[in-house]
Phi, psi and omega in degrees: 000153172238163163219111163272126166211142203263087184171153244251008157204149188241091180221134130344131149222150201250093213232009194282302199300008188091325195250134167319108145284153196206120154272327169215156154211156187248132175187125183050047174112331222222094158317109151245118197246139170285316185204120189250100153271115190248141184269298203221107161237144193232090185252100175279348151227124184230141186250139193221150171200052197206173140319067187286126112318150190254141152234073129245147203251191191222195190300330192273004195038035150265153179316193188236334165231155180193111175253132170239129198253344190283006190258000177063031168252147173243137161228126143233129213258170183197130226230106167225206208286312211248022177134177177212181180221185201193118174256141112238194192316304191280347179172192185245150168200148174264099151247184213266168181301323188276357169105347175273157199275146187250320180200122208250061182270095184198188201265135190034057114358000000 
């Protein structure tokens, strides 16, 4: 069985809370969805043009991985009780448990 339907926007709506809600509409081609939980995705082209964030986080509540991407930053940090660390594009840095840096190795040092 199918279900069709034929018109130049397509959306879900959501009214139990009283306010119109749309969790996706299909218009011109193009699925929009607000807030998506995916189990297993299999993406033969990704276009990206924002921030990705992990959101598990270290002591400092920053993320743990961070791609940014219109800015070319990769950061991935690693956390224990007595400091953390931190790779990105520009270098490696140590710092000590209270957040101040211990060791700084990168490009304009």
């Amino acid at each position: 069985s199918e279900i069709l339907a034929f018109a130049q926007r397509f959306a879900i709506v959501d009214e139990v809370t009283g306010q119109l809600r749309t969790p996706f509409v299909v218009q011109g081609g193009q699925v929009f969805i607000n807030y998506a939980m995916i189990d297993t995705a299999f993406i033969q082209n990704l276009v990206l043009g924002m921030t990705l964030r992990s959101s598990a986080v270290n002591e400092q509540g920053l993320p743990l991985l961070e791609i940014n991407i219109p800015a070319g930053k990769l950061i991935l940090r690693g956390s224990a009780a007595d400091g953390s660390s931190e790779l990105a594009n520009t270098g490696l840095k140590f710092f000590h448990g209270n957040g101040i840096t211990a060791i700084d190795l990168g490009l304009g040092v």
